[in-house]
Each structure stands twice: as C-alpha cells, then as structure tokens.
N, C-alpha and C positions, 0 to 999 in steps of 0.2 A: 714681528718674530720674537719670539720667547728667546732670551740669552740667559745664562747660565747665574750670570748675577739675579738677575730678575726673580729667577726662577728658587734661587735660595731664599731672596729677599722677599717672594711672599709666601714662602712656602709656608710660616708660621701662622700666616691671614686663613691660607685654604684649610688647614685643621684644625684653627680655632672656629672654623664657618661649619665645620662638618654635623655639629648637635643642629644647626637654624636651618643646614640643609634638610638635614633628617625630619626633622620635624614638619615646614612647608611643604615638603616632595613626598611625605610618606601617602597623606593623603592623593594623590594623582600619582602610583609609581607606574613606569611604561613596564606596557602589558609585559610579561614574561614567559615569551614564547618557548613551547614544548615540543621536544622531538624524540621520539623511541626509536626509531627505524637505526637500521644498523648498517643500512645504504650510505652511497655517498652521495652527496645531495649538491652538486655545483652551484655557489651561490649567484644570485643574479648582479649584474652592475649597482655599483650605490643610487638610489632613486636621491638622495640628502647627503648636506657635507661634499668636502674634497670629493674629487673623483681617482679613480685609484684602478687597479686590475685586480679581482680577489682573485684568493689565494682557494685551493681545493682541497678540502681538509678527507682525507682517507677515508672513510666509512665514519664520516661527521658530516658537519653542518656547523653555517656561521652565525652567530647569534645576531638576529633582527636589532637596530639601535631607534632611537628618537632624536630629533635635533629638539630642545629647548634653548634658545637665541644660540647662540654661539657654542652651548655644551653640547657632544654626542651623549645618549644617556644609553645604558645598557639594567639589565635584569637578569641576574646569577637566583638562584633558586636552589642548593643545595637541599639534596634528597635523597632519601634510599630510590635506588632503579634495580632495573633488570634487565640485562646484557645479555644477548643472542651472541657468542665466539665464535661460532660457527652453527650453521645447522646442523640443529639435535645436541646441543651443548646450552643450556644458560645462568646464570650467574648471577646470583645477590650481590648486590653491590650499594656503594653512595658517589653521588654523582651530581651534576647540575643539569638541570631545567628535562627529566628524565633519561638523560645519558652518561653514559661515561664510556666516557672521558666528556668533558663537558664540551659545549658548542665555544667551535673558535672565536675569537675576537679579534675585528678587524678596524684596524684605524689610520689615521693617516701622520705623518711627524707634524708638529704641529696644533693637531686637537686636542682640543680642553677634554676628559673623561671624566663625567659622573658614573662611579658603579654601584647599584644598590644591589647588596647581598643578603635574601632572606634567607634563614634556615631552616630548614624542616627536619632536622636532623635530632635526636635521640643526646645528644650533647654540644655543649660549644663547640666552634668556628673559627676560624681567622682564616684569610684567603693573602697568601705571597703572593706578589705578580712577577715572577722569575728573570731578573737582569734587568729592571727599567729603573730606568734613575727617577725618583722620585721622595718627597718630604717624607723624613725617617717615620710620621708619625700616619702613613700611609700603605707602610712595608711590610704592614698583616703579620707581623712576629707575636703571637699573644702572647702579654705579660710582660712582653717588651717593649714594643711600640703602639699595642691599643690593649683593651680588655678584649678577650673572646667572646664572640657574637651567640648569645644564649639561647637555646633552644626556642625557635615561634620569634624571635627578634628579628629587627633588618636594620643592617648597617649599611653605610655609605663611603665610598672610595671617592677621592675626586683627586687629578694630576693631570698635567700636560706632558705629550707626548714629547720627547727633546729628539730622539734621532729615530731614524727607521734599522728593522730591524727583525728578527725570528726569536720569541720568548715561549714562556710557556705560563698560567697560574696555576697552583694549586697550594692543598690545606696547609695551613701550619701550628696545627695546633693536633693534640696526640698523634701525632705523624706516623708512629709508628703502625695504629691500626686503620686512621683516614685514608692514608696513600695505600697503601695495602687492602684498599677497597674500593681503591680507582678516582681518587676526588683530585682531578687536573682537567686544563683542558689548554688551547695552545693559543696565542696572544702573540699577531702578527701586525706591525708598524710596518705601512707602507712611507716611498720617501716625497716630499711634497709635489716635486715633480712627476708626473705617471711616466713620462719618457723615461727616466732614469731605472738603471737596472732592471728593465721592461726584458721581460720574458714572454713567450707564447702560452703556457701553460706552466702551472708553478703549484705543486704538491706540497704538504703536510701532513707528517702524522707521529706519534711519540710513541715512546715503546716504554713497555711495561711487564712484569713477571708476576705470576701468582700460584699458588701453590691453592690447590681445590682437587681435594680428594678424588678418586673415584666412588661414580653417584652420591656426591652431595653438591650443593648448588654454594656454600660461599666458602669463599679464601679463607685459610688459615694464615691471623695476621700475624702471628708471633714466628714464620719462618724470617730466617735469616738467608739460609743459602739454598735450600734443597728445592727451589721452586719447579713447577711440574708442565706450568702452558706459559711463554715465552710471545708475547701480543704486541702489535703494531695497532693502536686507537684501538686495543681491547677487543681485538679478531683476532685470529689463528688464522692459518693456510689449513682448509683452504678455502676458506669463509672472507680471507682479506682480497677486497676488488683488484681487477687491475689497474695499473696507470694509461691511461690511453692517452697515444700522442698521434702526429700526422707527421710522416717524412721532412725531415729538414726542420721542426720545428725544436726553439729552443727552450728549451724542458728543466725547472730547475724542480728539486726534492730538497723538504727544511724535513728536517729527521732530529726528533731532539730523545736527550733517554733520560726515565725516572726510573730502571734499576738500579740493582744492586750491585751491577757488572758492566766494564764495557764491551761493544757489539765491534767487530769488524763487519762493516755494511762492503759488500761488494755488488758489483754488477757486472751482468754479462753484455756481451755487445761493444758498445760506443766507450773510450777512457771520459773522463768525467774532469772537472775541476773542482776545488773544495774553494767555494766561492764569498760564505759567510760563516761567520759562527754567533752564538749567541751576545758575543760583546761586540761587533759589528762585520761590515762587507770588508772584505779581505780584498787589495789591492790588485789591479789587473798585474802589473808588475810582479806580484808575490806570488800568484796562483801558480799551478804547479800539477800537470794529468796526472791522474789515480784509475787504477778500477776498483780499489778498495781502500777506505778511511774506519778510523777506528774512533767511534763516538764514545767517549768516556761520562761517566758518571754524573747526573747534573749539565749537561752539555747539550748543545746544538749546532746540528753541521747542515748547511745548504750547499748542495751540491748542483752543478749544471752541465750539461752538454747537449749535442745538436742527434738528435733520433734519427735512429735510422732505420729500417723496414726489419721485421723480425720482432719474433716473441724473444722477449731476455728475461730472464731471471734475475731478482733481483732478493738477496738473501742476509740473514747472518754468518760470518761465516765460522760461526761456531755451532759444532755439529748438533752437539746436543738442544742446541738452540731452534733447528728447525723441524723437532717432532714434539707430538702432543701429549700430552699425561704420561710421559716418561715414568717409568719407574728406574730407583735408583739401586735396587739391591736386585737386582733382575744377574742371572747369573751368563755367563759367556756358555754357549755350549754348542759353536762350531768346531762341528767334524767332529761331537757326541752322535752316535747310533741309539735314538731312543725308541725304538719300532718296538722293542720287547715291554718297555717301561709304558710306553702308550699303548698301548694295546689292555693291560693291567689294570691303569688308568679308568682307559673310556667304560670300563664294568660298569666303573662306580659312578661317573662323572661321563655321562653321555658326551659333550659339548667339549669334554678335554680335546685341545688340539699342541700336539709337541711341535714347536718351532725352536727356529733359530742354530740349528743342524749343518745348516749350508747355508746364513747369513742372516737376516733380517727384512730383505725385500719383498718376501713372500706375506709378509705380515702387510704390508701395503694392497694384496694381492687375494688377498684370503676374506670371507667377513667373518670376523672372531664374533663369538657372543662378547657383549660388552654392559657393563653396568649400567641404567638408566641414566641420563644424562652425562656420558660418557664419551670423550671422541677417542679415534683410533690412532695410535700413535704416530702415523703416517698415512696420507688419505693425498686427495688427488686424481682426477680424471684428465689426463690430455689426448692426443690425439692418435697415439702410439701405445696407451697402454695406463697404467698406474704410474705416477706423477713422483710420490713415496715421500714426499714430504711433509714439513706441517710447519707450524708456530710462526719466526719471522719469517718468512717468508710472501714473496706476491710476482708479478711478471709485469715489465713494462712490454706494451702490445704498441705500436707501432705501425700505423698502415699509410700509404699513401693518399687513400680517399678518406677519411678521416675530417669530417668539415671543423671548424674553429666552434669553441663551446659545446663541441659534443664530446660529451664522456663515456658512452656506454661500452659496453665489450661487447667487441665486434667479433668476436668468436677465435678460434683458432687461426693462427698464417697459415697462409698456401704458401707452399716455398714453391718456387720457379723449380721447373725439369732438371734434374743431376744436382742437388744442392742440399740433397737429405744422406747421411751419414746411412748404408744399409749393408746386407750380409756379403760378403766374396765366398765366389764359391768356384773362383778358381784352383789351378795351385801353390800352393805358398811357397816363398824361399825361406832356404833355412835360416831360424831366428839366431842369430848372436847371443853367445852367453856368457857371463862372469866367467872367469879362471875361478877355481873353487882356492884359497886360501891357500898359501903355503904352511908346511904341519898340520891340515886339518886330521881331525882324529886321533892327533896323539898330542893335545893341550895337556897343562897342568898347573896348578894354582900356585905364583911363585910367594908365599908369604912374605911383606917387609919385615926386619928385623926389630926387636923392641915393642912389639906389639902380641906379644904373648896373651896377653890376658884380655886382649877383646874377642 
C-alpha cells in the first residue's frame, strides 16, 4: 500500500523517469481506442487489474487500458471531433480519442497510471487531472509544472492513485478557447475494496455551456456569459439518454460542472442524499435528503437514492438553463395582439410565424422554420403531448423488470389505473381569493426628505 510519505518521497523518481518512459513506451504505445457515437455505451466488467463496478458515463464511453506489470496504461489522443447535441444539431469541437467530452477513465485506489497524451491538435497541450493528489510536476499546469505538449508530440503522465473518488481531466493550457471547445472528460477512482460504497448502478456525466450561433457548427470561445446550449457530456434534451434503473435499486449520479455558473440539479421522485463531492465520500453520519443540490463551479456532487417505479425528471433548475439556442434579446410579448402585425409580415416573409402572445409553449408545439443545424428552443416528445424542454435536462426511467446491466429505454411508464393527473369536468367549488389591499387605488409616492436631487 502506497502511504503518503512514500508517495512524496518518490514522487521526484516518477518525473525524473517520465523522458526514459517516453522514450522506451513510445515505440509500443497501447492502441488508442476511438469512439464517435454519442450513445451511451455501458462499459463491460474489467477483463485486467483490480476488479471494480464501472461507472456509466451519460452518452460516453470508458477508455479501454493495458496492464504492463503492475502499471494500468491508458491513451488520450487529443483532436478536433464532431459532436451530434442532439439530432439535426452538430458541433466542431476538440476533444479526445474522437469525442467530447472525452472517454471516462477508470481506475482503482491503488493503481500505478501511465497516461500517454498524443496531440493532434493545431497548438499545444497540457492535460490537469482535476482533484488527484499527485507529484506537482504531473499536474499538467503548462509553464508551470511541465512545458505544453507541441502539436504531433506525446507526452506521458504517470501517479498512483492514493484514494477513490469522482474527478474530472481536462486542458490547461489557453483554457479560455480549449474548454470552450469541449477538451475534458471524467476520471473516476474506484475504492480497493468492490464491496465498499457498492452501488446497483452508478452514472456520470459533466455539464458544460457554449454559445454556437444559429446555423454555424462551432462555439464562440470568447463568450463569457451569454452562452446559448447548456449540455450534460455535450447533449441537450432532448438528445441526452435516460438513466435506467430497476425498482429498489440503489442508484448513485457523480454530476461534476466545467461552467461558468452554478446548476441547482434537482430531481423528481425519490429525496436523494449528496453522498460525495470531488474531495471525497462524505460520511454516512453527515449526509442529509435533498431533491435539489446546487453544484458550483469546478465542483463534483455524487448523489444516491433507492428508485422507485416512474418516469422523474431530472433537471437544472434554472429555467433558462433547460431550452436550446435561446436567444437573449427576444422580446416579452404576452397579451400583445399581433394578428394585424403578422398578417403584414407573412406578404413579405412567407414562414413569419408571431409567437409568444399567450406564452411560449406553443413554440414547443409548432415546427418553426429553423436555420440549418439548428435545434428548437424546446423540443421533446412524451407520451401526453410536447415535453417543451431542452439543454440540462434527461429523466430517470425506472421499471420493475428492468434486468441488472441493462441500460436501454424501455420506453415510456404505464402508470397503474387512477394515478395520471387528468381533466374534472365536474362542478367546481368556489375558489378562495386574496382580500384586494387595503387603499388599493388611491396609493401615492411618499418621498423621503433630503433627497431632492435624485
């Protein structure tokens, strides 16, 4: 077992070793498996190394490893891709081994890690591994802790894993347009024990913001706040899978965020417990039900509870957070009468359609012409009608026959007889109302004194 001395005390050995590695290993590096699809891909049991429960990374995939004696070896591949967000939307991006957000990495506390990082990318490199304790000169800061990995170069990681744990990697070098083109991916430490904090089923996926015009295919990196598609592993709602569980099974979600903003996650259904965060597992003693946590900036929350039958929703709970290409200067105009203004309009402009009259859910309801590569700002088919959501959002699906390692969507619930919310068309008792104000309609503005001059 690696102890904390140990672990200082050779950490100067591992990255003076890192040129002899690079150099013996470059010649034989393990293959560097590719994945485009934008499904979510259940990884199989480890065949090598610790055994462990993987982890199921949201419309990702976990990156295949090698054992060489006693090191796990992995292969990053940093590259331009192309993101499907939803069908009929896709997206220029940089990314590893064809994705992005790149393929999870999965290990055990414990394992020695070789990472070889090729670049394929248009400029240099450095890759952070987000909260793992490891030799400063390992910690991918370019210019700080290594030189940045040059265009067609491959650099090499190597550390031992000291506790288990929900991280994330990505770029650290011009950050401000890398990450703003999707270069992360999520870096999960199982604990050496597989009994230990053994869950049924156990999700991942990070959330992300970018700003991409209407019909153009890449982000604009230099937004700061005005971003426009709001992504969970770089899918919108309602492109992003669901989570499938089986009755009674216990279900944890690792949720980590690389915006700009934090997310209140909430869920419908079952209260939840906030079980880990990216500095470690949070004490059974300390936990504490929620239906909604609020993941801040840089952060990682693992959340658990026990499923229970029903479609739940499962969201931001920040509004503007769950529709798509938002626009920001879009004007309010309920309970405007535009019949005469559209009417004007459609002469000139066939396709003019006046919305937003009597609210915005008709835009869910409606197919607006839209610019090529274009999603609609709320989209969604369920089983009742238009859905009218978008961005973070997805639905934990929940069924009783549901077998262990199946993941697919099982389609919509049937809810049991009497159990769906529908019309009365009895007669109603009279509703209760406010007392209207005392003085209403004869207010007036008391000015404080001394304040003449504002």
């Amino acid at each position: 077992m690696t102890n904390r001395r140990d672990f200082f005390r050779t950490a100067g050995m591992a990255a003076l070793g890192t040129a002899a590695v690079s150099r013996v290993a470059a010649a034989s590096l393990p293959e560097a498996a590719v994945q485009s699809s934008a499904a979510t891909i259940p990884p199989a049991p480890p065949g090598t190394g610790r055994p462990f429960h993987p982890v199921v990374t949201l419309n990702g995939w976990s990156l295949p490893w090698r054992m060489n004696g006693n090191v796990k070896e992995f292969h990053l591949v940093a590259e331009p891709v192309v993101r499907e967000f939803a069908p009929g939307m896709q997206v220029n991006m940089w990314g590893f081994n064809g994705s992005s957000p790149g393929p999870t990495i999965e290990a055990v506390e414990g394992d020695r890690l070789r990472i070889f990082v090729t670049n394929r990318l248009p400029e240099p490199t450095a890759i952070h591994w987000h909260g793992i304790l490891l030799p400063s000169g390992m910690d991918g800061v370019s210019g700080l802790t290594q030189p940045g990995i040059p265009a067609g170069k491959t650099f090499v990681y190597e550390f031992t894993l000291l506790r288990p744990g929900s991280h994330f990697y990505h770029s650290h070098l011009d950050e401000q347009l890398q990450l703003a083109m999707g270069m992360y991916g999520s870096l999960v430490v199982h604990p050496r024990d597989p009994r230990q904090l053994r869950v049924d089923r156990d999700f991942m996926f990070v959330m992300a913001a970018y700003d991409v015009e209407p019909g153009a295919m890449t982000p604009k990196v230099s937004t700061m706040t005005e971003f426009n598609l709001w992504t969970w592993n770089n899918r919108v709602f309602p492109g992003i899978d669901p989570l499938v569980a089986r009755t009674g099974d216990r279900v944890r979600i690792r949720i980590g965020n690389l915006t700009m903003t934090n997310h209140p996650i909430h869920m419908h259904g079952p209260a939840f417990e906030v079980t880990g965060t990216d500095g470690g597992w949070v004490p059974r003693s300390a936990r504490w039900p929620e239906v909604t946590t609020d993941v801040g900036v840089g952060q990682i929350r693992a959340l658990e509870f026990d499923a229970v039958a029903g479609d739940w929703a499962i969201h931001c709970h920040k509004s503007h957070h769950t529709m798509n290409a938002m626009g920001h200067d879009v004007p309010t105009m309920l309970g405007v009468d535009q019949r005469g203004v559209a009417e004007r309009i459609t002469r000139l402009v066939p396709d003019y359609m006046a919305m937003g009259g009597t609210g915005m859910h008709e835009m869910a309801d409606m197919e607006m012409p839209l610019p090529d590569n274009t999603l609609p700002m709320m989209a969604g088919k369920g089983p009742f009608g238009p859905i009218a959501m978008g961005g973070m959002m997805s639905v934990v699906k929940v069924r009783d026959d549901v077998r262990p390692g199946d993941y697919r969507d099982p389609g919509f619930y049937r809810h049991p007889p009497g159990t769906v919310a529908h019309e009365f068309t009895g007669e109603l008792p009279d509703a209760p109302r406010a007392a209207a104000p005392t003085g209403a309609g004869s207010r007036s503005v008391r000015r404080a004194p001394g304040h003449e001059g504002h």
